[in-house]
Each structure stands twice: as structure tokens, then as C-alpha cells.
N, C-alpha and C positions, 0 to 999 in steps of 0.2 A: 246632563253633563257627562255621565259616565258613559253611553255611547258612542261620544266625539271622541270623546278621551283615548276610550279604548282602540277606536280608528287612527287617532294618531300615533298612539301606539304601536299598532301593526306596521302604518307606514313607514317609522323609524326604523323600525326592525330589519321589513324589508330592503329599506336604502342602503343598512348598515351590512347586510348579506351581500348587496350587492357590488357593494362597493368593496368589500373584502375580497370577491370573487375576481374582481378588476384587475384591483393589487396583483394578486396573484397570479392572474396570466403578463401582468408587465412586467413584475417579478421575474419570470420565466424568462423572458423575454430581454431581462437588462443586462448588458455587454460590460459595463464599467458601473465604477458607486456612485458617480455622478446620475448615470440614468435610473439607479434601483433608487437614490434621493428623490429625482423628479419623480418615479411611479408614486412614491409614499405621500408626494405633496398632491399629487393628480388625486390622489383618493379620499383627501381632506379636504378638496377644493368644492365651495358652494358654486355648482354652474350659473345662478343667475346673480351670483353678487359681482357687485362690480372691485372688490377689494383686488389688492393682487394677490395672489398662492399662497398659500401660508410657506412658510421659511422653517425648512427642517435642515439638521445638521444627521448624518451619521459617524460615530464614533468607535474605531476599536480597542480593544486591550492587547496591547504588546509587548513582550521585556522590556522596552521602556518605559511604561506606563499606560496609558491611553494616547492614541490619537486619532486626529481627524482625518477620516476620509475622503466625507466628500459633503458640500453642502448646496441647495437652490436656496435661497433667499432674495431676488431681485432687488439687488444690489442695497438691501439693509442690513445696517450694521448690526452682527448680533453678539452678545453679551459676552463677554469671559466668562467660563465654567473652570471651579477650580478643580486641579487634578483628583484630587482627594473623595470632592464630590461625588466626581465622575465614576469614581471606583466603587466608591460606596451605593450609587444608582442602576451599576451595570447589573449587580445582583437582586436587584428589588423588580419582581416579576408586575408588580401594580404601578400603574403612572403617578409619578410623584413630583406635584409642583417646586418647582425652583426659578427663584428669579425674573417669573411670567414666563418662564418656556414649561411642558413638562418632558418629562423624558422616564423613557423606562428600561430595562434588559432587556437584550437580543438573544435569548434563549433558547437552543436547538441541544439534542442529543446529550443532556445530563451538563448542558456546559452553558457559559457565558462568553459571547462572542465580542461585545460591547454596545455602548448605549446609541437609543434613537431617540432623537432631540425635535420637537416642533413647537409650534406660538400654541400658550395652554389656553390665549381667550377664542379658538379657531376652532381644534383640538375637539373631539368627542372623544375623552376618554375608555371608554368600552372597547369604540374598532381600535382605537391606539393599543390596549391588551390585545386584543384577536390578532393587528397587526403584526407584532412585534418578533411573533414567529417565524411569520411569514417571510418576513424580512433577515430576518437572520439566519434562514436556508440560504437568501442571498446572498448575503456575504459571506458565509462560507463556501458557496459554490464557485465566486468571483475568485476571492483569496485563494483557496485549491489550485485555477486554472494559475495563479503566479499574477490576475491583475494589479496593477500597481505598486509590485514589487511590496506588497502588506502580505508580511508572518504574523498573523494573530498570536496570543499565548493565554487561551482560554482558561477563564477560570472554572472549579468548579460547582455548577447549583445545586442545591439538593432540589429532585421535582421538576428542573428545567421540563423545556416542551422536545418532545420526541415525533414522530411520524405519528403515533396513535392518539398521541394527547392535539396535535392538529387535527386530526380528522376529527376527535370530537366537539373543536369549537365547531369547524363546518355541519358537524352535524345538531347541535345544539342549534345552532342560527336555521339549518336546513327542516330541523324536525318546525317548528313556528311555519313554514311553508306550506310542508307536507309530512305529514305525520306520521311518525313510524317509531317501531320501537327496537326495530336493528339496520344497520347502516354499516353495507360493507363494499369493499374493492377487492375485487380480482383481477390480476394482470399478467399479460400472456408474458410466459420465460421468451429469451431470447430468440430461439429455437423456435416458438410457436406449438411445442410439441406438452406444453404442461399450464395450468393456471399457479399461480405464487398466491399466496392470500397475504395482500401487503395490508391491511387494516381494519378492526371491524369497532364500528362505534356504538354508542349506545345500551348494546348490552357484551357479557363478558364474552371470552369465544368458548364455542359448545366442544366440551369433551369428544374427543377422535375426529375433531376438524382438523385436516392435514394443513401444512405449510406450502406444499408441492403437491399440485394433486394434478396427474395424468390427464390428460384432454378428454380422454372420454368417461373421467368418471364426474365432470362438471355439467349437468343436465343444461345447464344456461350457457355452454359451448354457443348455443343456438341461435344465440342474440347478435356472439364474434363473428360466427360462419352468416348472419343473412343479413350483420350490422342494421337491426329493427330491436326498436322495443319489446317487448314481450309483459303482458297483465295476465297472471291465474290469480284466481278464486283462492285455490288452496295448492301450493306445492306437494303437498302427501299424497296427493290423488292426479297431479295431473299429467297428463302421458309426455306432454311433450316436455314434461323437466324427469327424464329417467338417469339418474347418479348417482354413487355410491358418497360423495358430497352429500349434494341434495336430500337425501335419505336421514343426513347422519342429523341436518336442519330440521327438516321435520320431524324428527324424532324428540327433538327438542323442544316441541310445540309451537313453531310456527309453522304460519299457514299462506295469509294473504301477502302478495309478492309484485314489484315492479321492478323489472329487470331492465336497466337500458345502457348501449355501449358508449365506454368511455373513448372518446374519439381526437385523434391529432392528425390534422391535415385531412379533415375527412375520412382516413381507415384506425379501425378500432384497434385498441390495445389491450381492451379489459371491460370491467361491465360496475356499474354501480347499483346496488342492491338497495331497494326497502322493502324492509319486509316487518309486518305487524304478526302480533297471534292471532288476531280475527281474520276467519276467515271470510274470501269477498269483501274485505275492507278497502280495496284499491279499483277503479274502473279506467277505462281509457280513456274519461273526463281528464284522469290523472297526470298522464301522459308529459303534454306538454311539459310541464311543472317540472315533471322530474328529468328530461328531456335537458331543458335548462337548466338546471342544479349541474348535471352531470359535463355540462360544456362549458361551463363556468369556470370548473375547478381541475378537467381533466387535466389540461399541460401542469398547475400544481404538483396535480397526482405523482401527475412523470418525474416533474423536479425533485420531488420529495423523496420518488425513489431513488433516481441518479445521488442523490447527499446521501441518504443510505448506505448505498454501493462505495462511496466517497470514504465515510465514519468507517464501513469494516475494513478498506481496504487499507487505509492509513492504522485505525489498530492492529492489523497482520503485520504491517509493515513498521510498525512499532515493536512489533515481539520479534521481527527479526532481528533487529538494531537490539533485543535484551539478549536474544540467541548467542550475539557476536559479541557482546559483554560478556554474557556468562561465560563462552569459550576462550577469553582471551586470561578472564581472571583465573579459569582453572588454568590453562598451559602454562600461563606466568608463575604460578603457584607452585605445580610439579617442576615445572622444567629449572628453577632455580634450584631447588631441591634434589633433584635427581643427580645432577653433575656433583655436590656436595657428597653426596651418601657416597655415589660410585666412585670418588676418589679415595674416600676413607678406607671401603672397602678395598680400594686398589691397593692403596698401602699398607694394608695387612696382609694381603696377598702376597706382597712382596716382603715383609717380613718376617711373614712363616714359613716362607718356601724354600725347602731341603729341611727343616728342621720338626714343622708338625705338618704334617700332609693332613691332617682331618682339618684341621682351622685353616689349612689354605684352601683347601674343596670348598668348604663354608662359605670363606670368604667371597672365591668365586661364584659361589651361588646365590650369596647375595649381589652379587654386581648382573647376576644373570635376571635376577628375579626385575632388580632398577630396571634395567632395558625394555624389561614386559612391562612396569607397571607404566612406562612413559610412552610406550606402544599403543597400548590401551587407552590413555589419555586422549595420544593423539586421532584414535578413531572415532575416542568420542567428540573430541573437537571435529572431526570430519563429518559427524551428525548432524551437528548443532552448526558450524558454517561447513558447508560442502565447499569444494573446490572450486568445482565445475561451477558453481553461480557465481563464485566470481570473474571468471577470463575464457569458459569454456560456453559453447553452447549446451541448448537444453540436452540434445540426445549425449554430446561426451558427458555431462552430468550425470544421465540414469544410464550412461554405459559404464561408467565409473562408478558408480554406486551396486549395480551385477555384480562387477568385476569382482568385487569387496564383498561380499557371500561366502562365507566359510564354505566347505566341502560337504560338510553337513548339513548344510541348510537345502529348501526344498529345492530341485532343480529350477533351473528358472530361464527362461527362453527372452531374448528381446527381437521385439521389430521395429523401426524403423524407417518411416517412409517419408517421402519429402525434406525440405531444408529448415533446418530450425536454428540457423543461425541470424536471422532476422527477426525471431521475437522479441518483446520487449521485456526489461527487464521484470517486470508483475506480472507478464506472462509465465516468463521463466521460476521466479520464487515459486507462483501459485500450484502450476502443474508440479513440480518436482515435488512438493511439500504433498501434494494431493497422492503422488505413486509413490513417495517416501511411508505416508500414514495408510495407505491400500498393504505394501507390503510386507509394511512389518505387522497389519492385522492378520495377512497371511502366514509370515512365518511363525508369531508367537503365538497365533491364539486359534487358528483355524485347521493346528497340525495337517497341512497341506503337503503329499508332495510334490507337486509342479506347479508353478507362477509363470503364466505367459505375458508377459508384457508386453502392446503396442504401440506406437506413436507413432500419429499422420497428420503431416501437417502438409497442407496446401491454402488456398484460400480462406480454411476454418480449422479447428486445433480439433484433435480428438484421441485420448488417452484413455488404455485399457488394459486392468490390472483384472486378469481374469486367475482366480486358483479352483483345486478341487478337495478344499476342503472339506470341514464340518456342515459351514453354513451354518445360515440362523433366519427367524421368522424376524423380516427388517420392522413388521406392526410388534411385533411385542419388545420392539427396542425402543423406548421410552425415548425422543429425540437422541437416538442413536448414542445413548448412553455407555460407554466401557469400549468403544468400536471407533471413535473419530471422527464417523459420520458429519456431527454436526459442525467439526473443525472444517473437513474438507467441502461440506456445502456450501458452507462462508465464504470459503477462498473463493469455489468456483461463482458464486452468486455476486461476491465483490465485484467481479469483473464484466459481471453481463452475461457469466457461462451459465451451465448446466451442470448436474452431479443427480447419475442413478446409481440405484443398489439394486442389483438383482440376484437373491440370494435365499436360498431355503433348507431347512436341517439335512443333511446329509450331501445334498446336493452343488457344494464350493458356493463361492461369490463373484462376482462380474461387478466392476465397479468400471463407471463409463463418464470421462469429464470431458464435456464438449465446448470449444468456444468459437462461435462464427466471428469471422473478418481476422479471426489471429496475426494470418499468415500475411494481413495487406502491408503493402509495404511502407503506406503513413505512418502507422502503428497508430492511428485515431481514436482506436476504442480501447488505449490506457490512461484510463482518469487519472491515475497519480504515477510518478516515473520518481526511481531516488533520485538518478540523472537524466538530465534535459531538460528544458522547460518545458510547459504546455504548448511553446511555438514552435518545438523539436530543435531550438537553439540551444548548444551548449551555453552556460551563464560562467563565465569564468571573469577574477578578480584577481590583480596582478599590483603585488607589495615589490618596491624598489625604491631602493634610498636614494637614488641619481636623478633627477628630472629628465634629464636627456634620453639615459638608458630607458626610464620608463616608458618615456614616448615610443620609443622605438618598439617596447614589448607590445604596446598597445597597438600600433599600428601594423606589424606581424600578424596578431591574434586576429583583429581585425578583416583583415585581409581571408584570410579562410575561409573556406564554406562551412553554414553550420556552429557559428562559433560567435557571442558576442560579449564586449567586456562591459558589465555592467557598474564597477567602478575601481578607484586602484588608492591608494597612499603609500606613503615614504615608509613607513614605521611598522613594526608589529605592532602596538598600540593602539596607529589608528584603524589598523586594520582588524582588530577586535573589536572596534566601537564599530564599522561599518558592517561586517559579513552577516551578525545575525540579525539586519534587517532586508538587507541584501539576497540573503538565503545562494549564494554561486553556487555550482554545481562543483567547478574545480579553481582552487585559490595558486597562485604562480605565486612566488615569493622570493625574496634575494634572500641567501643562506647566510650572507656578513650583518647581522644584526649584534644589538649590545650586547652582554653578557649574559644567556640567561634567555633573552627575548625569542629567541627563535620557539626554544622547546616551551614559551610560554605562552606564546602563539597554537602552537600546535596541538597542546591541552586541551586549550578553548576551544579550538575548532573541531577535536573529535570531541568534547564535550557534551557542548552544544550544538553541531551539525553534523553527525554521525558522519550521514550521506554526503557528507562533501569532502573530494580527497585534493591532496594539499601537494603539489611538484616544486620541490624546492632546487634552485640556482647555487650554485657553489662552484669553486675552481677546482685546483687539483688538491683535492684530500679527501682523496681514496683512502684512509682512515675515519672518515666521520662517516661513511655510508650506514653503517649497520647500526651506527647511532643515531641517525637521524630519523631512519626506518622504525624502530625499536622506540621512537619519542611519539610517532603514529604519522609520517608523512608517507605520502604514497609512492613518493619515486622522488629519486636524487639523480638530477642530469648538471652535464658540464655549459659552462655558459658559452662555449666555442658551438654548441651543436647550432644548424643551421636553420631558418624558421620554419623548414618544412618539418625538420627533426623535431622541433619545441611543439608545433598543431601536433605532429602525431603522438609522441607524450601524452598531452591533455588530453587528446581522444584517449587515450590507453589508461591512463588512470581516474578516467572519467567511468570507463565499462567497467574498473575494479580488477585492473591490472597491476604490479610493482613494477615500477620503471626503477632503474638503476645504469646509466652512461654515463660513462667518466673518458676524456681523452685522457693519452699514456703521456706523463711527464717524462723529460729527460732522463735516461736512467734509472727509468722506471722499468721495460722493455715491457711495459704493457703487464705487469701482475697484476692479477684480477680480471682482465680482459673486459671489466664493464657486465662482469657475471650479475644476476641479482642470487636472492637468497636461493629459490627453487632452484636455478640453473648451476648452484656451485652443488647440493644435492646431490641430484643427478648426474652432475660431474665424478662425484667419490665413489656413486655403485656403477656408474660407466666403465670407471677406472679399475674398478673390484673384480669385472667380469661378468657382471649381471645384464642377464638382457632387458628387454624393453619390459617385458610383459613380468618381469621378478622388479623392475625398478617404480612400474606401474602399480602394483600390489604393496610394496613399501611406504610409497609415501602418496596414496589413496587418488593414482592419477589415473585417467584413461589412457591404454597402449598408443594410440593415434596423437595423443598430446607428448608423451616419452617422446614418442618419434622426432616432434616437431623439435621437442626442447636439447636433445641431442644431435640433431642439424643445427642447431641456432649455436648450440656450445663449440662443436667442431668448426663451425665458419671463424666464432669470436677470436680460439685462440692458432687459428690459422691452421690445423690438422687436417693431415690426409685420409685420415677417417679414424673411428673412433679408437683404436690402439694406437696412434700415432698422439689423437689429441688427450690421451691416459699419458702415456710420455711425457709429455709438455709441460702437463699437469703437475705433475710429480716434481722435472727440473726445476718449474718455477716455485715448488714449495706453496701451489696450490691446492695439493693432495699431498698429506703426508704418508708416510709408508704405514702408519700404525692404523692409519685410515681404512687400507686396503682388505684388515686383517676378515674374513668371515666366520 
């Protein structure tokens, strides 16, 4: 009895590998939730029964609760699951019967994405755990790309399953096959110029196993370069695995090794490792076996990285969204303050003056000091959100960030080559944030005095923050501990880039972030965008209390390239219930809402969608502008502009522009001239006598953007150039004379 027993055993086992392995390349493979449902029911199904498919539902978690996504059940009714249930199942990582279905959490990256649901008298619950992983890189790979208009709102699990806790169910099920007692992946960086060690199973990873380790210090390069298996005896002896990797493995006391390439579409991308501490424990008997194992699970592999690259780049892109919180909470904080203090001051100034000249100097001094501390403020707001990410391209960005180098800091050279005003915007964050954390390792901590900057963008991105500082030994920097390193790795590996350091004591540092396809013009290889969808469609949502009017917005919008409405309502209300499932990119709104509504709308939506800016409809009250602005909308236009005027708006504060157009009422003669905030600005040190490159260094812009923004000024309020439109200014009491003073 115990013989069979144990043969059926095996057999299970292996079916349940196998069938795991399945999943997971359809997995890979599934376009909507409907197909990633049918892989999950294909992998439960008994081929020779004649039953039909078992009936699974998948389920997410989203500010409204749970809901359903998508389900196959050939055409049987399946149960009501109460909500309550569902929540409380989405966190229980073991299958748990309810009702004759079971269901379990869909568990990835420390999170709960929501439950998967199938018939429990069908069901083998073991692959259903192994499952559930699996499935749940799916649907957050789907949800990412925008399918089905589903925003998950992940809870969190303690333990959930990570990239490394899957490879070890694969390799738990994989060791039963072929036996080993380490289990690892290496996969080639973008570039092909480095190995990434995305996972090792089995046992822990061996002290001074790098993360990124250079091409040729991977002896099993060998495997990528002739895409053949490779069997030693013993890695510590054998010639054809020579690495500074390899090395660091046997030193660790393994020996016996099966090296074979993990492969997509026939060319390899990485290599799957077993490796025992006996040595001669593995023969080319072995081969096949592992062969298979590795083609099973390769497109997994990839999936699992692309979610990876997905998770860091959505938490970067979450601490920008805390960056612009935190900068908004300080200016608001100072800037309320400062105009307080500096009027008190003012008024003791004036009423010490001619009577105590020390307390009127004082007094002055403190209105001088105000002006510094609000100075300061706002460059550190210009740290925390730069300018240039929002409305400029990348190079006016790091030519405005130069510009902004004190006199004293280390000289600092820029180049620039190609056009980088087609990157997208994760491109843009990433790199800037990457030459932002190179340069200031250079000015504060590598007493440098020269920083050459470059940036080349053609077909592929390539940034270089080269100083001649101290330098440092990058091996005796513990994951780039006190230095950044490992922030700016992240960014660049979120995106599919590269990030070297090449740097040694006395001899400066060279820091080199590389991203092939940057420059294409799809913009394909940006897995997450704040704005556009996945289809490079803007998603815009448009609130109007008129049925007719709204049609009409609708049918404009429409009409556009690039641009589609994915729902509208009367009310700000019901457009609170709608956007944050809807997720729009940019919400149109009619500015006559009830009392209260507008700016209550407008809460919500920088609230809860950061990333989404809000162009609000209004007539003539060219007094609500800077209130409306100031409640967090992106742009206030007139409802006369034309529908070419209204698309380009949306695009404009789609890219993280402030729109502000107002036509001139009667008797108006055009005050304001439809200026926004910057452009009145720049208006007052226009008017002062300041040039471009003095108005540039004030208020942390690039000279090239001055330029632009004082031709846009001079057209709006009709000047013959720039003294004629300081005149203007003045008459209409849009610069005050006190304004002028320097």
C-alpha cells in the first residue's frame, strides 16, 4: 500500500506544478479579468471529466467596498456573497469554505487586492493557495493598465506574497521534481549590459551577492551568450563559470549547478539556477527537467518583474503626490504669516519714523528679514515640487535647477543634446529626481569643485552627473547608504532604466542613468503616467447642470484627437460619487454650482486624485479667479472660449499647467487681461526693470521660459514691447507703483 500511495503522491504533486506553471503563463497572457477568470477555471478543470468548468468569480477591494470583476460560470447561477464576508476573506491568505464556493486573498506586494472565488467540491485547495498569487499580479497588472475602468483600494496584509515568497512556492513544488537546495533568477537589465538578481529561493541570499552585477562578473553570462544549458560538477573549480558572482557562491559552499536560460519567444532574458552543495550532484540526465521547469514559469518570471517595476513606480509616484503636500502645507503656512508680520512691522515703521530712527531701522529689518524667510521658503518649495515638472520640459527643468546654484557652489557646466520635450511625464520625474539626488551628493557631501552635467536624448535617455570630488569605495557603501544610491536605482529600475556609479576615494564620481526607447514617440515603455491613460487617451469628465449645454461639452471633447469622455453628471455630488471610480485624468466642471458645492467638489478631488486637474466654466467674475485657483482647480476659463480654446485648456492642464481665460466685460477694458498667477509675476519685475535672466533667478524659472512668458504678457495686454506693456500695467492698476519699488 505504501508504494502506490506514495506514486500517487508524486503524481499529484507533479499535476499541481504543472498546472500552476499553466496559470501562469495565461496569466501573462490575459488582456481583461474575464480572460485571467477563464485561465484560473482552465487550471482547475479535470480534462477527462465530462462536468462543465468549475465557475469562479474574481473580486476586488475598492473605496466602495468590494466588487466584482469578472466571472466564467457557464451560465450557473452563483450565490450571493455578503459584502462583509468578502472583506473579511479578502485578508485570510488559506482557502476558506463559505456557502460550497471557497475563496481566498489575492495577495501580492505586502497588500490585498481582493478575493478569488471557485466551486470548493472541484477546487483542490493547495493550488488554490499557490494560486492566488499568481492571480493577483494579475489583476494588478490589468487594473494598472486602466482595464475596466477598476481603482483597487488595497488593503494591507501582514506576510502578503511578494516576488520572492512566489518564487518560493515554485520552488518548493519545483524542489519535489528536481532537487536542490538553492533556486535562483537572474535577469538581463534593459540595456543587456548588467545581470539584476530578481529572486533566490530556497536558501537566504549569500553575503556580498550584488543586486546589479556587470556582465562580465556573471560566469553563467554563458548560458545568455550560446542560450544552451550548462551542468558542472562543481562551480569552485570549474573554468567555464569564472565571476566575481560565481566566486562569491562558492565561497558559500555550493558546488553542484544547473544553469539553463530563461527564455520568451525563443531569446533569453536571464538564466534559472539549481544549485546543491554536493558536488557532481546534477548530470545531463538532469537537463530536460530543468529545461522544463524554466519554460514553464519564464513569461511568470517577466510578469512578476514588470509588477515590480509597477509597485516602485507607483510608490515614487506616491511620494511625489507627499512632496506636493508637504510643499503646499509649508507655503500656506509661511505665506499667511509673512504678509501679517510684514505689515506690523510696516506700521511701526511708520510710526517711528522721524521720531526713533533705531526702532525704525529695526523695524525695517525685520520686514527685511520676512522677505528672506519667505525667499527661502519658497526655494525650498522649489525643491520639493520644481517648476519645470510641471509646464516645462526636462532640460528647462535641470536648466533651471543650474540657474539656481548659488555663486558659491561648485561650478557647474550643463549639456544638452536632442529634444526632450517628448518625454513622458515618469520619465521626466525620474531623471530629474536622479540629477536632483547626483547633485546635491555632489555639492554637500563630495566638496566638488566642478559638476558637468549631461543629457542626450534621442531614441534612448542618457544622463550624467559627472564631479571631481572626494569619491568613495561604492563596495564599502552598504546599499548605498547616506549617498541615495539606492533611491535613484529604484527610480531608474522602476522604469526599465539602468543606474551606474563609478566612483573611488579621491578620484570624483560619475553617476550614468540610462533608459532605452525614452525618446519613442508612443511613449510605450511608461507603465504608469499621472496623466493619460494606458491607450495615451486623455480620460476627461465633464460636470454641467444643463442637459443640453452638457451635450454639447460632450460632443466638443469628443470630437478631439486624443481625448475621451469617460462620464459626465449635473451636480458636484454626483460627480463625487462618479470620479474616484472613474479615475479622469482631467474633470471640466460648470463654476454655478450651490453654495459651497464647487469648492466642495474640488477638496474631493485634490483629496482623493491628486493627479487629476479640475478646469472649471465660469462667466465674467474675474474676481473668483484666484479663488478658485487657491480652493485647488487648475484653470478657470470663460464659457465663450471656442471648442478648439476648451481641448487646448484640458490638454494644458492635463500636462500640469494653470489655465486662467477670462473674456473682458463691458467696461471692463480688459483688467487682468486673462493673466494667470506666474504671468502677473513676471509682469511686476517686467515693470521694475528686471531682466529676464534677474526675473528667472526670482521666481526659480528657466531664462527661455521668462522669455516665453513676457511675449505671452506683452501680446495679452496689447504692448509695443515690454516698457510700453509696464505702462499699461500701471494705468490699469495692474502693477501698483509701490510694487515697482527695488
Amino acid at each position: 500500500m505504501g508504494a502506490p500511495l506514495a506514486i500517487e503522491l508524486d503524481a499529484q504533486i507533479e499535476r499541481r506544478f504543472v498546472r500552476l506553471a499553466q496559470l501562469a503563463r495565461a496569466v501573462s497572457a490575459a488582456t481583461d479579468f474575464r480572460a485571467l477568470a477563464a485561465a484560473v477555471a482552465a487550471a482547475f478543470e479535470e480534462p477527462l471529466a465530462e462536468a462543465d468548468p468549475p465557475a469562479v468569480r474574481l473580486w476586488a477591494i475598492t473605496s466602495d467596498g468590494v466588487e466584482e470583476l469578472a466571472r466564467v460560470s457557464s451560465g450557473r447561477e452563483l450565490p450571493h456573497l455578503p459584502v462583509r464576508e468578502l472583506q473579511r476573506l479578502a485578508v485570510v491568505s488559506e482557502p476558506t469554505e463559505f456557502d460550497g464556493r471557497l475563496l481566498v486573498g489575492l495577495h501580492a506586494g505586502g497588500v490585498s487586492l481582493g478575493v478569488l472565488e471557485i466551486d470548493a467540491e472541484t477546487a483542490d485547495p493547495e493550488l488554490l493557495a499557490h494560486a492566488a498569487p499568481v492571480v493577483a499580479c494579475g489583476v494588478g497588472l490589468l487594473a494598472g493598465q486602466g482595464i475596466a475602468d477598476v481603482l483597487p483600494a488595497p488593503v494591507s496584509v501582514e506576510g502578503a506574497s511578494d516576488a520572492a515568497a512566489l518564487m518560493a512556492t515554485f520552488a518548493s513544488e519545483a524542489k519535489r521534481l528536481l532537487d536542490h537546495d538553492r533556486l535562483s533568477a537572474y535577469l538581463l537589465t534593459a540595456d543587456s549590459r548588467a545581470f539584476e538578481r530578481f529572486a533566490v529561493a530556497t536558501s537566504p541570499i549569500v553575503p556580498g551577492e550584488g543586486v546589479i552585477i556587470p556582465f562580465e562578473d556573471v560566469g553563467l553570462r554563458h548560458v545568455v551568450m550560446t542560450n544552451r544549458p550548462l551542468v558542472s560538477n562543481d562551480l569552485a573549480s570549474d573554468p567555464r563559470i569564472v565571476g566575481r558572482e560565481d566566486r562569491v557562491i562558492a565561497r558559500a559552499g555550493f558546488h553542484g549547478l544547473i544553469s539553463v536560460p530563461l527564455r520568451l519567444g525563443g531569446r533569453p532574458f536571464g538564466v534559472l539556477n539549481f544549485v546543491s552543495r554536493t558536488p557532481g550532484f546534477y548530470g545531463d540526465h538532469d537537463l530536460p527537467i530543468a529545461q522544463q521547469i524554466a519554460d514553464q514559469v519564464a513569461a511568470f518570471i517577466e510578469n512578476l518583474r514588470v509588477q515590480e517595476r509597477m509597485r516602485t513606480l507607483i510608490r515614487h509616484e506616491a511620494m511625489e503626490s507627499e512632496r506636493a503636500r508637504v510643499a503646499r502645507d509649508v507655503y500656506h503656512a509661511v505665506a499667511q504669516t509673512v504678509p501679517a508680520i510684514d505689515a506690523v512691522a510696516e506700521a511701526l515703521e511708520t510710526r517711528f519714523a522721524g521720531n526713533d530712527d533705531t526702532a525704525c531701522e529695526e523695524a525695517r529689518r525685520v520686514r527685511e528679514l520676512v522677505r528672506l524667510e519667505l525667499a527661502d521658503v519658497r526655494r525650498v518649495v522649489a525643491d520639493l515640487v520644481p517648476r519645470g515638472l510641471d509646464s516645462q520640459s526636462l532640460a528647462d527643468a535641470i536648466d533651471a535647477a543650474v540657474a539656481g546654484f548659488g555663486e558659491r557652489e561648485p561650478r557647474t557646466s550643463l549639456t544638452i543634446e536632442g529634444d526632450t520635450t517628448a518625454l513622458t511625464g515618469a520619465v521626466r520625474r525620474a531623471a530629474f529626481r536622479i540629477f536632483q539626488e547626483a547633485a546635491a551628493n555632489a555639492r554637500l557631501h563630495a566638496r566638488a569643485r566642478t559638476i558637468d552635467v549631461t543629457l542626450r536624448v534621442g531614441d534612448d535617455l542618457e544622463l550624467v552627473v559627472a564631479d571631481d570630488g572626494c569619491g568613495f569605495d561604492p563596495d564599502a557603501v552598504a546599499c548605498g547608504a547616506g549617498t541615495g544610491i539606492s533611491f535613484m536605482r529604484e527610480r531608474a529600475q522602476a522604469l526599465g532604466g539602468m543606474l551606474t556609479v563609478d566612483s573611488a576615494p579621491e578620484r570624483g564620481t560619475t553617476v550614468t542613468f540610462d533608459l532605452l526607447g525614452a525618446g519613442d514617440s508612443d511613449g510605450a515603455r511608461e507603465p504608469v503616467e499621472a496623466t493619460g491613460s494606458a491607450s495615451g487617451h486623455l480620460r476627461v469628465f465633464v460636470t454641467e447642470r444643463h442637459g443640453l449645454a452638457r451635450a454639447g461639452l460632450v460632443a466638443v471633447l469628443e470630437r478631439a484627437d486624443g481625448i475621451r469622455v469617460v462620464g459626465e453628471a449635473a451636480t458636484g455630488e454626483e460627480t463625487r460619487g462618479q470620479v474616484h471610480r472613474l479615475h479622469p485624468d482631467v474633470i471640466v466642471i460648470d463654476g454655478h454650482q450651490a453654495e459651497g458645492e464647487l469648492e466642495r467638489t474640488l477638496g474631493a478631488v485634490r483629496s482623493a486624485l491628486p493627479s487629476c486637474a479640475v478646469l472649471v466654466l465660469t462667466d465674467y467674475e474675474t474676481g473668483r479667479e484666484a479663488e478658485l485657483l487657491e480652493h485647488g482647480a487648475s484653470g478657470v476659463v470663460h464659457r465663450s472660449v471656442t471648442g478648439d480654446e476648451l481641448t487646448d485648456a484640458v490638454r494644458a492642464v492635463a500636462r500640469g499647467a494653470t489655465v486662467a481665460s477670462f473674456a473682458s466685460t463691458p467696461g471692463d477694458q480688459g483688467a487682468g487681461a486673462g493673466l494667470s498667477a506666474r504671468e502677473r509675476a513676471v509682469l511686476t519685475l517686467m515693470s521694475a526693470g528686471r531682466t529676464n535672466a534677474e526675473i528667472g533667478a526670482t521666481l526659480f524659472l528657466a531664462t527661455k521660459t521668462v522669455e516665453r512668458q513676457v511675449a505671452t504678457v506683452i501680446r495679452k495686454l496689447g504692448g509695443r514691447n515690454r516698457a510700453h506693456a509696464g505702462a499699461i500695467a500701471v494705468a490699469r492698476h495692474l502693477v501698483e507703483p509701490s510694487d515697482l519699488e527695488t
